[in-house]
Steps between C-alpha positions, in 0.01 A plus 500: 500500500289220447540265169186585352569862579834479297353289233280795417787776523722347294156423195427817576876624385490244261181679318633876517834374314336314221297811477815706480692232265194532268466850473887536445445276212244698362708815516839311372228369174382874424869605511657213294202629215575821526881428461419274220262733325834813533731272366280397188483941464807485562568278216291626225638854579875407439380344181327781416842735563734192317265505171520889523897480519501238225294739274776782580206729649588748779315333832200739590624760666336592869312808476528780772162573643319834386552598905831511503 
């Protein structure tokens, strides 16, 4: 294998993983929003259940579907 021959294998490679870094990026940014924008629920739903308790009212209760 000549120099230039393994010059241009190893760019090549070199190209394909910074691709593959990148797009792993991207995916571990959508997540890290998603997780961020669950925990904020998350949050504003326990407060939502601790002013309920604090008010002495009965948490809603989970109604059966007509179907069952």
């Amino acid at each position: 294998m000549s120099g230039d021959s393994r010059l241009e294998t190893l760019e090549f490679r070199l190209t394909h993983l910074e691709r593959a870094v990148q797009e792993l990026s991207d995916v571990l940014y959508r997540q890290q929003q998603l997780l961020d924008a669950m925990s904020a629920r998350h949050e504003r739903l326990l407060e939502r259940v601790e002013a309920a308790e604090r008010k002495g009212e009965d948490p809603p209760a989970f109604e059966i579907p007509p179907h069952y």
